[in-house]
C-alpha positions as a LaTeX table, in Angstrom:
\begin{tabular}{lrrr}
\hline
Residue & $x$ (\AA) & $y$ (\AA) & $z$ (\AA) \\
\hline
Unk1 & 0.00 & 0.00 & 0.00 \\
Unk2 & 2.39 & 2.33 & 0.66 \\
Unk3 & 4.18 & 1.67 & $-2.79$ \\
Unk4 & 1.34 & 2.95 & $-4.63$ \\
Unk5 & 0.64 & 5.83 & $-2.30$ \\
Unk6 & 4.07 & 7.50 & $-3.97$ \\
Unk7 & 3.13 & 6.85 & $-7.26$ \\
Unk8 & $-0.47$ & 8.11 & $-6.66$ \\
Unk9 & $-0.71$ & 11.15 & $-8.64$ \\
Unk10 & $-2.97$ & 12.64 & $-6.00$ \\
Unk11 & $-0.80$ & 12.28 & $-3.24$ \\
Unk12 & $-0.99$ & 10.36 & $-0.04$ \\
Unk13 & $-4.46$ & 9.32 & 0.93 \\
Unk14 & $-6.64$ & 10.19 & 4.32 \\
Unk15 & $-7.57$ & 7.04 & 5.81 \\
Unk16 & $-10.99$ & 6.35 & 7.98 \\
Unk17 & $-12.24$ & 3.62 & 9.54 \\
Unk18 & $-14.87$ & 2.07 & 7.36 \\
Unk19 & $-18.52$ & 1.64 & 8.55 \\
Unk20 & $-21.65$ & $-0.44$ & 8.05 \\
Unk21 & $-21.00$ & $-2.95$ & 5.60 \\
Unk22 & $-17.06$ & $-1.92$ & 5.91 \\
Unk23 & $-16.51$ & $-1.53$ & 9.56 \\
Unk24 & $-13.81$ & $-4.30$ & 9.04 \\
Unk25 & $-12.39$ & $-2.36$ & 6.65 \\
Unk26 & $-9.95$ & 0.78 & 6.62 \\
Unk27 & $-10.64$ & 3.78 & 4.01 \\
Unk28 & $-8.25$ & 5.26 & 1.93 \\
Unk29 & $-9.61$ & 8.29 & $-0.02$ \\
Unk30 & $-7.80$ & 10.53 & $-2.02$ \\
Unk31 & $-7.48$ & 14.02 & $-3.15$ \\
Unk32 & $-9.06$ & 13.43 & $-6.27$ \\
Unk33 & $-12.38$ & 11.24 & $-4.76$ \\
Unk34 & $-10.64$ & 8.14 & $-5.34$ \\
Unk35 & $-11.82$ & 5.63 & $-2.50$ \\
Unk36 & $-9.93$ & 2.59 & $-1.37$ \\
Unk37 & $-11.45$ & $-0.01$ & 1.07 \\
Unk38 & $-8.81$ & $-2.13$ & 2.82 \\
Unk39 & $-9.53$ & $-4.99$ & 5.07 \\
Unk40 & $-8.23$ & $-4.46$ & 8.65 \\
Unk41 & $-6.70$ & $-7.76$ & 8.92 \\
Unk42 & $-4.60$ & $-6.62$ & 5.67 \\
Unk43 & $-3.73$ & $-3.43$ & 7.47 \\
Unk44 & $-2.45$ & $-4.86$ & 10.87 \\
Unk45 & $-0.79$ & $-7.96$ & 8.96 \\
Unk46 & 1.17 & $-5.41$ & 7.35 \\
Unk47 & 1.58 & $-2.82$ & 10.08 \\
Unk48 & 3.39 & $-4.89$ & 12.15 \\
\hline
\end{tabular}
């Protein structure tokens, strides 16, 4: 994830934890209304 926050030609994303349907997941929006939904198991797997 990080990788392709450099190369994302809006920058570095805000990120949010997800709710209803995605409250397992982490969201990564960018500048330019781009919306990523990330499981949190992938985020903490990585994290650490």
């Amino acid at each position: 994830m990080k990788e392709a926050n450099k190369n994302h030609p809006a920058g570095a994303p805000t990120f949010a934890k997800g709710e209803g349907e995605h409250a397992n997941d982490i969201v990564a929006t960018y500048s330019d209304g781009t919306t990523y939904y990330v499981p949190l198991n992938d985020v903490t797997k990585y994290a650490r």
